[in-house]
C-alpha beads as a LAMMPS data file, in Angstrom:
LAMMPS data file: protein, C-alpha beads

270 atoms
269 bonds

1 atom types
1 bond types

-500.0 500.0 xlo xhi
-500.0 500.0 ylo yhi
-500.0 500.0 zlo zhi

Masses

1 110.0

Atoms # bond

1 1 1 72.691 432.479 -30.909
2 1 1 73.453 428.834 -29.489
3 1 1 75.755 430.317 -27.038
4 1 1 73.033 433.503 -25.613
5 1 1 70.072 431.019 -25.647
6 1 1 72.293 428.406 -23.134
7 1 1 73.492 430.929 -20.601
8 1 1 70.136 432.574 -20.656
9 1 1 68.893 428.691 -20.029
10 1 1 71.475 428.300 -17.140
11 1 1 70.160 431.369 -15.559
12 1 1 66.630 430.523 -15.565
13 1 1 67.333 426.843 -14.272
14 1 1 69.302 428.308 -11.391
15 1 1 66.794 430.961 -10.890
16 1 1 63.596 428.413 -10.460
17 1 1 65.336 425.778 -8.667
18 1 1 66.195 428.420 -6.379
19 1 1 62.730 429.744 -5.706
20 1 1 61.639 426.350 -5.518
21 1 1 63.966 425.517 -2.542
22 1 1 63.145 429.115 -0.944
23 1 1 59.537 427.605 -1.065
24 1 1 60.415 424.563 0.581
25 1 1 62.794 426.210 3.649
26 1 1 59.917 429.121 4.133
27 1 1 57.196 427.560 3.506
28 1 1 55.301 430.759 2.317
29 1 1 53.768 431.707 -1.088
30 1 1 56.047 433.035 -3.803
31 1 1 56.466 436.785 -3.243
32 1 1 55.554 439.336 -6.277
33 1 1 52.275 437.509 -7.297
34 1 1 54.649 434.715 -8.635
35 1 1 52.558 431.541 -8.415
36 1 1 53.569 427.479 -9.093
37 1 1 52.777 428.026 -12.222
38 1 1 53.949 431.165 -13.750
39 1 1 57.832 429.188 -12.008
40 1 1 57.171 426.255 -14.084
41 1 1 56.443 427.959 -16.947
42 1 1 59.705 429.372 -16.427
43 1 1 61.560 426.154 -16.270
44 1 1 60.438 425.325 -19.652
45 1 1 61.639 428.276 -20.809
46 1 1 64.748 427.288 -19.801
47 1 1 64.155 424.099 -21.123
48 1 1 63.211 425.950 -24.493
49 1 1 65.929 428.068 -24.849
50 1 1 68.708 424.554 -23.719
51 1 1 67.020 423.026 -26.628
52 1 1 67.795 425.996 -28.949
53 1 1 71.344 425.761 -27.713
54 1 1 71.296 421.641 -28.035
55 1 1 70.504 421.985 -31.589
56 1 1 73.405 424.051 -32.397
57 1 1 75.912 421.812 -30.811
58 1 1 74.237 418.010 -31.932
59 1 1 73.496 418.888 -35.954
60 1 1 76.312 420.825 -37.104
61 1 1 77.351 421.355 -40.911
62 1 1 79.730 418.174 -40.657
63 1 1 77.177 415.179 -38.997
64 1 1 75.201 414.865 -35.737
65 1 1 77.640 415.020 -33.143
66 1 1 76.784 412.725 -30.250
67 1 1 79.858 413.557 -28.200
68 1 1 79.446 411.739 -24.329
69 1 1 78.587 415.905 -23.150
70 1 1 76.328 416.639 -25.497
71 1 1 74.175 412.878 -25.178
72 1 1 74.359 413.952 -21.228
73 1 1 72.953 417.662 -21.870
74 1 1 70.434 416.099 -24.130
75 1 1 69.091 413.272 -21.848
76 1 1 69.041 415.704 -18.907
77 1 1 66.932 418.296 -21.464
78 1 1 64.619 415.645 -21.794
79 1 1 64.021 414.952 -18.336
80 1 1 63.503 418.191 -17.116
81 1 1 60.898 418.567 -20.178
82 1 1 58.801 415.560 -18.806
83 1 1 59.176 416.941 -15.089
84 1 1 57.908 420.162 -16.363
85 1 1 55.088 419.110 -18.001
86 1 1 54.021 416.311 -16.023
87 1 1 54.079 418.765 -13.236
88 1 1 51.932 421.208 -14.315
89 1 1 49.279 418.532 -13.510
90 1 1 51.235 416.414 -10.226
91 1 1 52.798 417.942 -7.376
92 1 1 56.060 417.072 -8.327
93 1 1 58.062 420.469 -9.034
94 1 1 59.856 419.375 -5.555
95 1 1 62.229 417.281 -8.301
96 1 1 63.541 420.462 -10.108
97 1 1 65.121 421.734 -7.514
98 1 1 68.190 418.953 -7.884
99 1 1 67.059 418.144 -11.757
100 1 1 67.605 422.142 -12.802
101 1 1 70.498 422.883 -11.546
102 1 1 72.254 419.727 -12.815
103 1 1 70.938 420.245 -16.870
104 1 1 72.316 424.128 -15.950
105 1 1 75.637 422.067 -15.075
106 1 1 75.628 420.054 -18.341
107 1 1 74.738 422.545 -20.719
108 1 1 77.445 424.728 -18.904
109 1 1 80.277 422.746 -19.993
110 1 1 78.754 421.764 -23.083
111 1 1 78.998 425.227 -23.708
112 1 1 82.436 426.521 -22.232
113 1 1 84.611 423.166 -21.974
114 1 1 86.347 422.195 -25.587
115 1 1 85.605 418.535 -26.494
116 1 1 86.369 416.109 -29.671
117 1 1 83.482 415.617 -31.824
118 1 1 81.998 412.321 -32.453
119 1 1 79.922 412.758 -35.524
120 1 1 77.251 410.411 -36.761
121 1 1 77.648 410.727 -40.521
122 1 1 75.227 408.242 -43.136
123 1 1 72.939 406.960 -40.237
124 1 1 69.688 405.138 -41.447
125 1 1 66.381 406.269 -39.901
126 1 1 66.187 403.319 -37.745
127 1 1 69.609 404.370 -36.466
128 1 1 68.085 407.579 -35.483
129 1 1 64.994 406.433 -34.176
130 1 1 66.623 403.568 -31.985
131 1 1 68.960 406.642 -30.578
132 1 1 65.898 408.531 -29.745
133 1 1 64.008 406.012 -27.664
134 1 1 67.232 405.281 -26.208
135 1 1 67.621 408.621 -24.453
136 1 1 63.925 409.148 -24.040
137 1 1 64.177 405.714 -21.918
138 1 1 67.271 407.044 -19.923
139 1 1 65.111 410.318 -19.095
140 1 1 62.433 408.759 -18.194
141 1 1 64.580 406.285 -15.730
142 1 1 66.611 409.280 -14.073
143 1 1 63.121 410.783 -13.300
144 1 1 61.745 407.804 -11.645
145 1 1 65.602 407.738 -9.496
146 1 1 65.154 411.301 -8.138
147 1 1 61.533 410.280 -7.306
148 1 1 63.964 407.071 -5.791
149 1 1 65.735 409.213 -4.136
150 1 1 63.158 411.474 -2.681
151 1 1 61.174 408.908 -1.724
152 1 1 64.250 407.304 0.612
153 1 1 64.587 410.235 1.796
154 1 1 60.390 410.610 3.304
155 1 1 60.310 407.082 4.151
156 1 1 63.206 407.554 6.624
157 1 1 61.837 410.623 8.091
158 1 1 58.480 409.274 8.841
159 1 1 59.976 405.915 9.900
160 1 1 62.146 408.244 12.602
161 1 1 58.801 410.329 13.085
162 1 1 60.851 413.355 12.181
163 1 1 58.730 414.570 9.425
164 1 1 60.729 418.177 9.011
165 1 1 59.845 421.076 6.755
166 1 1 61.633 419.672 3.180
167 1 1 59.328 416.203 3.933
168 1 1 56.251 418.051 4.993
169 1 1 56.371 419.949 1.871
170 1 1 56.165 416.832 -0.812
171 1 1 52.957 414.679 -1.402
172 1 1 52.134 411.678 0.467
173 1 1 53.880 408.530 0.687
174 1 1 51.521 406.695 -1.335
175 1 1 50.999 409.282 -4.168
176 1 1 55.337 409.636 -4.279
177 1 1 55.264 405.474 -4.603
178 1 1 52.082 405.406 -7.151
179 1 1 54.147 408.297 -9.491
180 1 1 57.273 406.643 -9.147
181 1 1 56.089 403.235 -11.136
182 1 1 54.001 405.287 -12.986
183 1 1 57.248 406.896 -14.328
184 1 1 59.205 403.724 -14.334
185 1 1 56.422 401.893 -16.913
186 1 1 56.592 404.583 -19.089
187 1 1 60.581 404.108 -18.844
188 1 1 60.590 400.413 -18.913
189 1 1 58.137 400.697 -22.545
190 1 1 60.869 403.030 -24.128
191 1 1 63.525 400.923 -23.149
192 1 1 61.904 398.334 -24.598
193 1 1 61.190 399.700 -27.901
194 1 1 64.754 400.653 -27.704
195 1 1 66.084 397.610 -27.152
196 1 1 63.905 395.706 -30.150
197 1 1 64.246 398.822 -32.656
198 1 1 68.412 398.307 -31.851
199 1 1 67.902 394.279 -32.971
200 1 1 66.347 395.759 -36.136
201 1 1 68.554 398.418 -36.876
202 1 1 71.700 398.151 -35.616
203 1 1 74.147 395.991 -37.296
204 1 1 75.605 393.079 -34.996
205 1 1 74.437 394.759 -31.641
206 1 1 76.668 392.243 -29.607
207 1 1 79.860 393.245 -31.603
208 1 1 82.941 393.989 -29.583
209 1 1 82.269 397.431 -28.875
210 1 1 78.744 397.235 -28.273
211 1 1 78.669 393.798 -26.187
212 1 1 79.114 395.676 -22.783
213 1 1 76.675 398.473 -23.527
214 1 1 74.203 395.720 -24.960
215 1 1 74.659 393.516 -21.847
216 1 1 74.164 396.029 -19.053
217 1 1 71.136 397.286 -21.129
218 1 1 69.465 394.187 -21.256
219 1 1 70.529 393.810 -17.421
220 1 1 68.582 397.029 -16.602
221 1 1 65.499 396.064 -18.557
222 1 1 65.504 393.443 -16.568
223 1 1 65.680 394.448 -13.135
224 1 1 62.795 396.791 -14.047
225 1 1 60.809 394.085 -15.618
226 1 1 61.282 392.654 -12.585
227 1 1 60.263 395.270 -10.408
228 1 1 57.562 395.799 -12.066
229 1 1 56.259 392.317 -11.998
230 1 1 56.604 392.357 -7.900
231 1 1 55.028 395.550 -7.671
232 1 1 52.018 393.945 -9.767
233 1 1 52.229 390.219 -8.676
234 1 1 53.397 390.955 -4.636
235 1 1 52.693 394.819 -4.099
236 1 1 56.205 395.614 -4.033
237 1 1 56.726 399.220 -2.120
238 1 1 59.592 401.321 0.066
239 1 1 62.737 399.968 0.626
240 1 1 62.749 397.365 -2.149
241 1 1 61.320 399.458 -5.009
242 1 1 64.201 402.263 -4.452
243 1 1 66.844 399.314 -4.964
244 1 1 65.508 397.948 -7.953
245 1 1 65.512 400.954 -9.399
246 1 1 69.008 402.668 -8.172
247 1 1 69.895 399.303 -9.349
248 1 1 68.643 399.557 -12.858
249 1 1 69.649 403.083 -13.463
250 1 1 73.447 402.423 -12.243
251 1 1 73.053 399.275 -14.943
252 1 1 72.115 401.955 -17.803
253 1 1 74.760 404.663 -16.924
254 1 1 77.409 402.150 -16.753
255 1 1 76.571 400.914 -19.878
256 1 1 75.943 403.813 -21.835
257 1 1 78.308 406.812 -20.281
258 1 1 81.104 403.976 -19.238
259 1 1 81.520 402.139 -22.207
260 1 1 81.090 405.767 -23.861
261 1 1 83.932 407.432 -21.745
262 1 1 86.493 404.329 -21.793
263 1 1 86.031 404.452 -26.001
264 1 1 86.122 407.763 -26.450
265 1 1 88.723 409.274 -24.069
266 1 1 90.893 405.848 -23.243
267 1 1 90.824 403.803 -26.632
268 1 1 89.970 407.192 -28.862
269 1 1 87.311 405.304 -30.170
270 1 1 84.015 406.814 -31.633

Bonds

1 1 1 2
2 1 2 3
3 1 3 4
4 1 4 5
5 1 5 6
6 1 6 7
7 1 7 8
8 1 8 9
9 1 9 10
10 1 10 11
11 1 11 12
12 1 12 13
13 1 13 14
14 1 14 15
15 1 15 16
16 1 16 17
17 1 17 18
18 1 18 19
19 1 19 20
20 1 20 21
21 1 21 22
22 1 22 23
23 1 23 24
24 1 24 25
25 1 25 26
26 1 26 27
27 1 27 28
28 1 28 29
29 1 29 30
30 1 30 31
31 1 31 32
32 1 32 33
33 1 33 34
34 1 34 35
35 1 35 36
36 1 36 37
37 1 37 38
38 1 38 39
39 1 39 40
40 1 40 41
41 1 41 42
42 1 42 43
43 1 43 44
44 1 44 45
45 1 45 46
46 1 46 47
47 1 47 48
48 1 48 49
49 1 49 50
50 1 50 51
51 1 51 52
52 1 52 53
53 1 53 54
54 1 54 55
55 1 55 56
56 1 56 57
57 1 57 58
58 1 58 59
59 1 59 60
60 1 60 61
61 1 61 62
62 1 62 63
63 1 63 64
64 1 64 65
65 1 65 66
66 1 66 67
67 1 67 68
68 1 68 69
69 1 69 70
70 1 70 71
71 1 71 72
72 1 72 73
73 1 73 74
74 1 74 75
75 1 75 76
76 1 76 77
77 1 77 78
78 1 78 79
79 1 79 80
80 1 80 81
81 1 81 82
82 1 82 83
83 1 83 84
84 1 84 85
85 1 85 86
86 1 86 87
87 1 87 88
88 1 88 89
89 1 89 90
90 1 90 91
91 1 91 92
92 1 92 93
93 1 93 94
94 1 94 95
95 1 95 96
96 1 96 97
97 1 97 98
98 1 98 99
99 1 99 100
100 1 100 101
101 1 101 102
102 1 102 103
103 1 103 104
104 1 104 105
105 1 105 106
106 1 106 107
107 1 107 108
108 1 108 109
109 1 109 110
110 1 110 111
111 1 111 112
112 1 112 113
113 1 113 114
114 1 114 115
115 1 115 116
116 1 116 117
117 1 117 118
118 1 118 119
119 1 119 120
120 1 120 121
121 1 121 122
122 1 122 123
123 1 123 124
124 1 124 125
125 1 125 126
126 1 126 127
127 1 127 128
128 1 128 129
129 1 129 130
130 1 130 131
131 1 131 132
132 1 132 133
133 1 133 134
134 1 134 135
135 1 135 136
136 1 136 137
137 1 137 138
138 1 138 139
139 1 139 140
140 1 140 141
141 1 141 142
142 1 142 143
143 1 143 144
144 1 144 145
145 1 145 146
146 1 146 147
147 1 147 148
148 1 148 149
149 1 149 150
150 1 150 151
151 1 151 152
152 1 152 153
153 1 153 154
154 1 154 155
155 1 155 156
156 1 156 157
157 1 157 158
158 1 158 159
159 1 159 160
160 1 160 161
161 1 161 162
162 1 162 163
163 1 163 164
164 1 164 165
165 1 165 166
166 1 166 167
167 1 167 168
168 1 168 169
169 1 169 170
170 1 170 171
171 1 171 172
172 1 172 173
173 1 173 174
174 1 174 175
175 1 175 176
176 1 176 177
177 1 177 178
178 1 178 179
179 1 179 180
180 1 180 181
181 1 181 182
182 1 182 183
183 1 183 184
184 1 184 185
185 1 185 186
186 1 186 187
187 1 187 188
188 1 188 189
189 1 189 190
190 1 190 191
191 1 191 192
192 1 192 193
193 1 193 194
194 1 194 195
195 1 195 196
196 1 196 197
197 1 197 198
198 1 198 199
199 1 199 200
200 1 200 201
201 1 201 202
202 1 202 203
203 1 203 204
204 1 204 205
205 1 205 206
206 1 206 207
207 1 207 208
208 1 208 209
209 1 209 210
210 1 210 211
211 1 211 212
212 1 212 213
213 1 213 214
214 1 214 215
215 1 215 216
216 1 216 217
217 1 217 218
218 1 218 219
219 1 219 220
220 1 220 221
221 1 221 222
222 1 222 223
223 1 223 224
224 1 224 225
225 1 225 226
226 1 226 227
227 1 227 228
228 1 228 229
229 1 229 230
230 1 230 231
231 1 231 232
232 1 232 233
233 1 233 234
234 1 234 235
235 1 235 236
236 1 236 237
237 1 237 238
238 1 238 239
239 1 239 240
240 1 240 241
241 1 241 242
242 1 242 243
243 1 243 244
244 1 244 245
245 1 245 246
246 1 246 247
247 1 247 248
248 1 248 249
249 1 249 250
250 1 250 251
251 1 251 252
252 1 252 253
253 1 253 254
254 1 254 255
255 1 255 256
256 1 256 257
257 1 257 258
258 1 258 259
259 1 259 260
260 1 260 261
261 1 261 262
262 1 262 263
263 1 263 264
264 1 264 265
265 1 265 266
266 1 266 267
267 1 267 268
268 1 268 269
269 1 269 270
């Protein structure tokens, strides 16, 4: 059931990014009465049927396995949830069309490419809950980079007064800038939470294994507190919100997914 439910999740991610980026080179309605709508609908679909499949492959019979492929397919799950929903009300479906296709890449090899489990076995609630913020922090984050991203991208174009069809098609500069520190609040607050529910619950967050992962956390929490602060206190905008926070997100998947990969697949660590 795990198995069905992921490929038919890969197919619909492909499927809608696709139509998405037909939209964007045509620049003509969807044929076959297929609105904006009815295609994000169909995303979460996708992201309905990923879930089904992520719950088979995190809480098995022997512990919660947080393997490094499974935490990716996860965090990427999230984030195209909240870029779903929040665009059902913002113009922002422009996003899926990198966001889709890279959760269909996760949850493919989640799915096809063996990998050692690393179970969580006996974790306290607070263990769970500081997890959870965790990854709902690093979703939010990896929005508000493709909005980064995208946002490069339209401020070049219209700084070279070569506006083409891709730039044309996403909202204006201002309403791209206000969204992306919208997202990045939301992300900073989670991170936050995660960071003080990880003092509670986590015992001796700056031991040996943790230190790096700690560090580079609080590193990233603070290059967005900072960016947030000159975007309140000096307007901050453009070129200097996109590096604060590339910069921030590089912090937390160095940390995390580093850390993670040099444990697991270079000490054989869990």
């Amino acid at each position: 059931m795990s198995t069905l439910s992921g490929i038919l999740a890969i197919l619909l991610y492909l499927l809608v990014a696709f139509l998405f980026g037909l939209r964007l080179q045509t620049r003509r309605p969807f044929p076959w009465g297929i609105t904006r709508q009815t295609l994000i609908l169909g995303g979460l679909l996708g992201v309905a049927l990923h879930g089904v499949a992520l719950f088979g492959a995190i809480f098995t019979p022997a512990g919660t396995d947080l393997e490094v492929v499974n935490v990716a397919s996860l965090a990427v799950w999230l984030a195209a949830l909240l870029l779903l929903l929040s665009a059902l009300k913002t113009p922002i479906e422009n996003l899926a069309i990198a966001l889709l296709p890279l959760a269909a890449l996760t949850l493919a090899v989640q799915l096809f490419v063996p990998a050692r489990p690393v179970l969580l076995t006996n974790a306290s609630t607070g263990l769970e809950i500081h997890i959870l913020l965790s990854l709902l922090a690093f979703s939010l984050l990896s929005i508000a980079a493709l909005q980064a991203i995208l946002l490069a991208i339209q401020d070049k174009h219209l700084r070279n007064r070569r506006p083409g069809g891709f730039i044309r098609a996403l909202p204006p500069l201002e309403t791209m800038e206000r969204l992306l520190f919208q997202i990045i609040g939301l992300g900073f607050v989670f991170l936050s939470l995660a960071l003080f529910n990880g003092i509670l619950f986590v015992d001796d967050i700056f031991a040996q294994h943790l230190v790096h992962k700690t560090v580079l956390s609080i590193v990233a929490w603070l290059m967005f507190a900072i960016l947030l602060w000159g975007r309140w206190r000096f307007g901050w905008r453009g070129r200097t919100a996109i590096r604060w926070t590339m910069g921030g997100l590089v912090a937390l998947l160095v940390g995390y997914f580093g850390s993670k990969l040099i444990l697991e697949l270079v000490l054989q660590r869990t």
